[in-house]
C-alpha positions in Angstrom: 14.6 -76.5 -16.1 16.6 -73.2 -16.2 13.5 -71.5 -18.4 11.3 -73.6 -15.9 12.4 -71.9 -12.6 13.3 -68.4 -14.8 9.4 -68.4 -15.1 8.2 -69.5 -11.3 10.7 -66.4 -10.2 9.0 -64.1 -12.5 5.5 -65.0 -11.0 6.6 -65.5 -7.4 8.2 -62.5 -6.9 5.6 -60.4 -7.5 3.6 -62.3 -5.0 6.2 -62.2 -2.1 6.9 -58.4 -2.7 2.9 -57.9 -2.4 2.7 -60.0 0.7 5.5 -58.4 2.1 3.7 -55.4 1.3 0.7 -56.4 2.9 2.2 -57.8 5.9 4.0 -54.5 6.6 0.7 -52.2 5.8 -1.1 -54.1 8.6 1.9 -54.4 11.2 0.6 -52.2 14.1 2.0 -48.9 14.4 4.4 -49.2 17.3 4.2 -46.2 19.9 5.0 -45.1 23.5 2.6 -42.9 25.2 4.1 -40.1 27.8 1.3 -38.6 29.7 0.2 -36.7 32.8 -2.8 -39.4 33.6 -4.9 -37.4 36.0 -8.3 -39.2 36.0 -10.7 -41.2 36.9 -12.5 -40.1 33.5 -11.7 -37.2 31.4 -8.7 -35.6 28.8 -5.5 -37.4 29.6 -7.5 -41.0 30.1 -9.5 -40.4 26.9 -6.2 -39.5 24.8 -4.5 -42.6 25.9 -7.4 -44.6 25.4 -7.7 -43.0 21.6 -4.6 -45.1 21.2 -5.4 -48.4 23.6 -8.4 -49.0 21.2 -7.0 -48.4 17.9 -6.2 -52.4 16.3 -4.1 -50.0 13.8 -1.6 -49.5 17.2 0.6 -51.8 19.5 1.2 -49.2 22.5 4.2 -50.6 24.3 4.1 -49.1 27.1 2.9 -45.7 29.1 5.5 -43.9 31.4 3.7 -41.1 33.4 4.9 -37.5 34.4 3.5 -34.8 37.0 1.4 -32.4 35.7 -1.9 -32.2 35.8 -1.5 -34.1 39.2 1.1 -35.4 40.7 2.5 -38.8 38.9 2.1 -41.5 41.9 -1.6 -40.7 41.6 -1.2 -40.7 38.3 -0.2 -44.3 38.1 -3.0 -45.3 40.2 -5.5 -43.7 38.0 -3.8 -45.4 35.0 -3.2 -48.6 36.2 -6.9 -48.7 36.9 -8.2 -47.6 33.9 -6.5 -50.5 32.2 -7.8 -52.6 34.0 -11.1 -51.3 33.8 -11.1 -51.3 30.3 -9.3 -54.7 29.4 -5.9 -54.0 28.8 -3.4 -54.8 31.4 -1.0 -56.3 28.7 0.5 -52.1 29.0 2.8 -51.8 31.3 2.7 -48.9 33.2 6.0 -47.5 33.9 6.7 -44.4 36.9 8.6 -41.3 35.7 9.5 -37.9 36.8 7.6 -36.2 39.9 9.1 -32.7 40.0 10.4 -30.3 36.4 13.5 -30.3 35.6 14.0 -26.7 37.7 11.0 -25.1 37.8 9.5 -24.8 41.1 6.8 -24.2 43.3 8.1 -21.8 45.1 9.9 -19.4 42.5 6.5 -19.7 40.4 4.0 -18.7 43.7 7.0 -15.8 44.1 6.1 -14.5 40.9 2.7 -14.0 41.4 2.6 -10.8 42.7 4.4 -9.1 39.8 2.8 -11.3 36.7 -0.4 -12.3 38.5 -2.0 -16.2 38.4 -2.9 -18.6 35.8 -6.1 -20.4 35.9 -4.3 -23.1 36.0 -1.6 -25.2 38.1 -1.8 -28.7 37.9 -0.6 -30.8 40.5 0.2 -27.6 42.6 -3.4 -27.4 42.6 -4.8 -24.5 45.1 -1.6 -23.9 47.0 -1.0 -22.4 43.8 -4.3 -20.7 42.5 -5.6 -20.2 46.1 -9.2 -21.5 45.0 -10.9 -24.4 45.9 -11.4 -25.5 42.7 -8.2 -27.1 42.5 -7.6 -29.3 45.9 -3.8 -29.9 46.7 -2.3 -32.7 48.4 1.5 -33.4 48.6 3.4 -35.2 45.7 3.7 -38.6 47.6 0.0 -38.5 48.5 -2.1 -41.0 46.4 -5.9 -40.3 47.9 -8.9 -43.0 47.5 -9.7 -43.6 43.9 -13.7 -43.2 42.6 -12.9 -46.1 40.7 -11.2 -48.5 42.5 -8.0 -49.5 43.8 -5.8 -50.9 41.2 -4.6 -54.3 41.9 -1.9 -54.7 39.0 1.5 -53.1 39.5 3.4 -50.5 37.5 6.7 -51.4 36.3 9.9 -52.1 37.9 11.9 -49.7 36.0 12.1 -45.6 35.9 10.6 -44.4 32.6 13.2 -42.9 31.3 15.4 -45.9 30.7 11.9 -48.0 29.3 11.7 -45.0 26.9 15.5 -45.5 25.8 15.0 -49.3 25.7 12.2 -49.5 23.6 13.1 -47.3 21.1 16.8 -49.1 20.7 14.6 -52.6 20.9 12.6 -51.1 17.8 14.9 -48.6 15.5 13.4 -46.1 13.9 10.0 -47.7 14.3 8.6 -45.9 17.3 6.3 -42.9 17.9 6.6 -41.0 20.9 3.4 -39.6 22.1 4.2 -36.9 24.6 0.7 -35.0 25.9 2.0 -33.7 29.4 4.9 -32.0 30.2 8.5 -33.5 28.4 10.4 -34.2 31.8 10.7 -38.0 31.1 11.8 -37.0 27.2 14.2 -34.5 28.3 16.0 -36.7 30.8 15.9 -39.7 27.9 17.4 -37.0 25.6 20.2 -36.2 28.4 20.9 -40.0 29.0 21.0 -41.4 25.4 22.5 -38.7 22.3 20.9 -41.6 20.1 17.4 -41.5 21.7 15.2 -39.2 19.7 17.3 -40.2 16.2 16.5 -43.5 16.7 12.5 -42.6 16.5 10.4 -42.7 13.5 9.1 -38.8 15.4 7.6 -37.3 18.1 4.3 -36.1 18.6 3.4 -33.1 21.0 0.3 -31.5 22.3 2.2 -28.2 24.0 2.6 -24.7 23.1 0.1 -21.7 22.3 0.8 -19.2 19.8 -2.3 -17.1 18.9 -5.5 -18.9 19.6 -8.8 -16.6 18.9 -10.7 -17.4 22.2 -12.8 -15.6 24.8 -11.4 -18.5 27.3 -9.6 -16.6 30.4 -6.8 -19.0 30.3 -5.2 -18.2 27.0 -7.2 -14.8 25.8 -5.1 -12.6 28.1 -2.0 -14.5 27.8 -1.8 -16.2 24.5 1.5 -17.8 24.5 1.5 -19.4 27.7 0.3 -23.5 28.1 0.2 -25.5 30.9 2.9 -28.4 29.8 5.4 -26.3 28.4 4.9 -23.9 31.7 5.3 -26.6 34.0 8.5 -27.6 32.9 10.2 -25.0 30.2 13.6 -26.2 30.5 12.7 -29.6 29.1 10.5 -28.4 26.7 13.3 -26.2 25.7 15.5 -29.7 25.3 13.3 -31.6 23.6 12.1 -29.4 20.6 15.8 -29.0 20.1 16.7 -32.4 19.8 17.0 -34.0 16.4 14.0 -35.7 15.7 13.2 -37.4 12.2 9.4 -35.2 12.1 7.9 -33.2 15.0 4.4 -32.9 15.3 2.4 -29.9 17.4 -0.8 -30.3 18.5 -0.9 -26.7 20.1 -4.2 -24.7 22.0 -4.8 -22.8 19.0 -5.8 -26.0 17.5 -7.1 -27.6 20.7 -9.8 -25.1 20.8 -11.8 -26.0 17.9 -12.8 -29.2 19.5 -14.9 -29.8 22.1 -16.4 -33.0 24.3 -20.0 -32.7 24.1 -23.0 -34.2 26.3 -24.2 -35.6 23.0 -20.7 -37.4 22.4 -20.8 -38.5 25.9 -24.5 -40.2 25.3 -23.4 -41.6 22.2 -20.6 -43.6 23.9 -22.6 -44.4 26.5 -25.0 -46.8 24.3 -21.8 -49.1 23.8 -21.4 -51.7 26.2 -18.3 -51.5 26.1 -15.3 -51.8 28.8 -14.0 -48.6 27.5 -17.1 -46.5 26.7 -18.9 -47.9 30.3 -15.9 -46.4 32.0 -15.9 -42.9 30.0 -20.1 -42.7 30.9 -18.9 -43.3 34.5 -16.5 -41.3 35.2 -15.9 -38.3 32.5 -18.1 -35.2 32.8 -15.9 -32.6 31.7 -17.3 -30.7 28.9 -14.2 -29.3 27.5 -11.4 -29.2 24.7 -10.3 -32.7 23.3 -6.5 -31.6 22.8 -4.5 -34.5 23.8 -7.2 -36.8 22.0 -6.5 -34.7 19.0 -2.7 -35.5 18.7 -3.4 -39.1 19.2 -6.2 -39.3 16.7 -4.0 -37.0 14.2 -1.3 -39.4 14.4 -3.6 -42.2 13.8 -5.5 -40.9 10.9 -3.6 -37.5 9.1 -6.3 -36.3 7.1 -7.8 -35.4 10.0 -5.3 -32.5 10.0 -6.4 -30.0 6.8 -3.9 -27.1 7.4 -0.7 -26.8 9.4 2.6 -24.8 8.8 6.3 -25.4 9.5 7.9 -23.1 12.4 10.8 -23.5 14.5 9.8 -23.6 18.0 11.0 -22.8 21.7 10.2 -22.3 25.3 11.1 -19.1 27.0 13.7 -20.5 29.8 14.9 -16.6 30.9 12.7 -17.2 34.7 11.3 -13.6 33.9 7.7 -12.3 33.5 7.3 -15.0 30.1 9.0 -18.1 31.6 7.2 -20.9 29.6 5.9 -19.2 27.0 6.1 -20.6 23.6 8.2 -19.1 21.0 8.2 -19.0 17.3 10.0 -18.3 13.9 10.1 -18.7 10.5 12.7 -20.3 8.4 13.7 -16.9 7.9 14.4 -15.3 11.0 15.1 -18.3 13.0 18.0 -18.6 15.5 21.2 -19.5 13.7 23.1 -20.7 16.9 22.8 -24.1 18.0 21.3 -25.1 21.3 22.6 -27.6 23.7 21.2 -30.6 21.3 22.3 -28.9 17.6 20.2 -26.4 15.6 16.6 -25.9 15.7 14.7 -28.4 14.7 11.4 -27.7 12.2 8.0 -28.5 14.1 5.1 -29.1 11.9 2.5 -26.9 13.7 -1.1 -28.1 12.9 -3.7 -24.9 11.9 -7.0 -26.6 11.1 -9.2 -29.6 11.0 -12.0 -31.9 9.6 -13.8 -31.8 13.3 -16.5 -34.3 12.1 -13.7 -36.6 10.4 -12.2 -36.7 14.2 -15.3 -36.3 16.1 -16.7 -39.5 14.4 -13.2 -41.5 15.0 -13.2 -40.4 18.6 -16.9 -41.6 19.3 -16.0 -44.9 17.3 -13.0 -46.1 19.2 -14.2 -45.0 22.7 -17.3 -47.4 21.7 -15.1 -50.3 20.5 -14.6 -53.5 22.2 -11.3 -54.1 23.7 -8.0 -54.6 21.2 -6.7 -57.7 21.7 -3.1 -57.9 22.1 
């Protein structure tokens, strides 16, 4: 008997260890999505949606943050795309309205010494002083093309959804921040444990030398919109000590682009998703927060990056926002408010067609089911 059950542990072991194995290799990768949603349509809808589509992904939840617009129109907009596109088993959960300390007023002050960006977000033309970007206040949600949403967001702030999930799930979550970091900083600030209990942290922010003709970054290369909007908690959040940190930056960003032969392609799908993008995307422009979703997702996407230690000019001077860089070698040796500076791996280069191809195929796939 005792050579009898010696034997059955030598051939069922095997087998449990390689169904163990498979079970955990098709787990869903667990991850929470922080984004400024402006929509209906276009970048930050597309990026989350990257993730919504994936069966490889269990998002658990999406807390929004101003930036591109304000975030109570933000939630509107995101609340309907999910339902638009089948998936209202994500909550949607409200987060921070205004930066950390950065202003409207101190940044239309500056204007007349360092001049205006192309681009201000949810200050919209109060800001720019164009038409091309309409303002209304932050409490303002205005008709939506799409729809009023009928679900609800969340009863809870984001910040303490971010901080629960992560200690629900130790070490097994990826935070996907593609607007400004407000909600992470403020999770940071609440919880010491909060970004050491992640499995890492994904970022599309930061600029450091992008070759481009474009007016928004050719003249000023180091500045981007969500570590502009709100430096301080940029500043807090690439400081804190994450297990990896990934950067999707705009020198990256560039080298894609959403094209009308993309668009048509997606638009012979039927389905929920892709209907939605051929209604209400037609923005031609740079896929960057899709990039750091689809990077996570698949890595070989990725074919060059480096390791730098980053940070956000926080002096409110001429460069307030603008991304800063060193080597290992000439690095910082005092520690910030959150411990030493934290090694970000910076992505260079790409397969474009390897991402291209996923992009089109998820935004054409049928619905996950949860």
């Amino acid at each position: 008997m005792r050579q009898l059950t010696s034997v059955l542990i030598r051939y069922l072991l095997p087998c449990s260890l390689a169904a163990a194995s498979l079970a955990t290799a098709q787990s869903p990768r667990l991850v929470l999505i922080d984004q400024d949603g402006s929509g209906p349509g276009g970048s930050n809808q597309m990026a989350m949606m990257v993730l919504l589509q994936s069966p490889q992904v269990r998002v658990l939840g999406i807390t929004m943050v101003s930036g591109n617009a304000w975030e109570p129109e933000e939630v509107a907009h995101t609340l309907r795309m999910l339902e638009l596109i089948h998936r209202t088993d994500v909550p949607v959960v409200p987060g921070a309205v205004f930066p950390l300390l950065r202003t409207q007023s101190e940044s239309m002050s500056q204007t007349a010494a360092i001049g205006s960006f192309p681009w201000y977000g949810a200050w919209g033309d109060l800001a720019a002083h164009t038409s091309a970007q309409p303002y209304h206040g932050p409490f303002v949600i205005p008709p939506l093309a799409e729809g009023e949403p009928t679900t609800k967001p969340l009863a809870e702030d984001a910040v303490h959804f971010l901080i629960r999930q992560v200690h629900a799930h130790p070490h097994a979550v990826t935070i996907y921040a593609a607007g400004p970091l407000t909600n992470i900083a403020l999770a940071l600030a609440i919880d010491p444990h909060f970004a050491e209990l992640t499995q890492r942290i994904v970022i599309m922010g930061g600029s450091l030398n992008p070759r481009t003709d474009d007016p928004e970054f050719a003249a000023h290369p180091r500045h981007e919109f969500n570590f502009w909007f709100d430096p301080e908690a940029a500043h807090l959040t690439l400081r804190a000590p994450w297990p990896r940190i990934d950067l999707t930056d705009v020198d990256i960003s560039i080298k894609t682009q959403f094209t009308p032969q993309m668009l048509h392609q997606i638009a012979q799908s039927n389905s929920p998703a892709a209907q939605y993008i051929a209604k209400y995307t037609h923005e031609f422009y740079y896929l960057w927060d899709e990039l750091a979703a689809a990077a996570w997702l698949d890595p070989k996407i990725i074919t060059k990056e480096q390791t730098l230690y980053v940070d956000v000019d926080t002096s409110h001077g001429p460069d307030y926002g603008d991304t800063l860089t060193w080597t290992a070698a000439n690095k910082p040796t005092l520690p910030g408010p959150l411990g030493p500076m934290q090694p970000v791996h910076v992505q260079d280069d790409l397969d474009t067609t390897r991402f291209d191809n996923l992009f089109v195929d998820l935004m054409k796939a049928p619905p996950v089911v949860p």
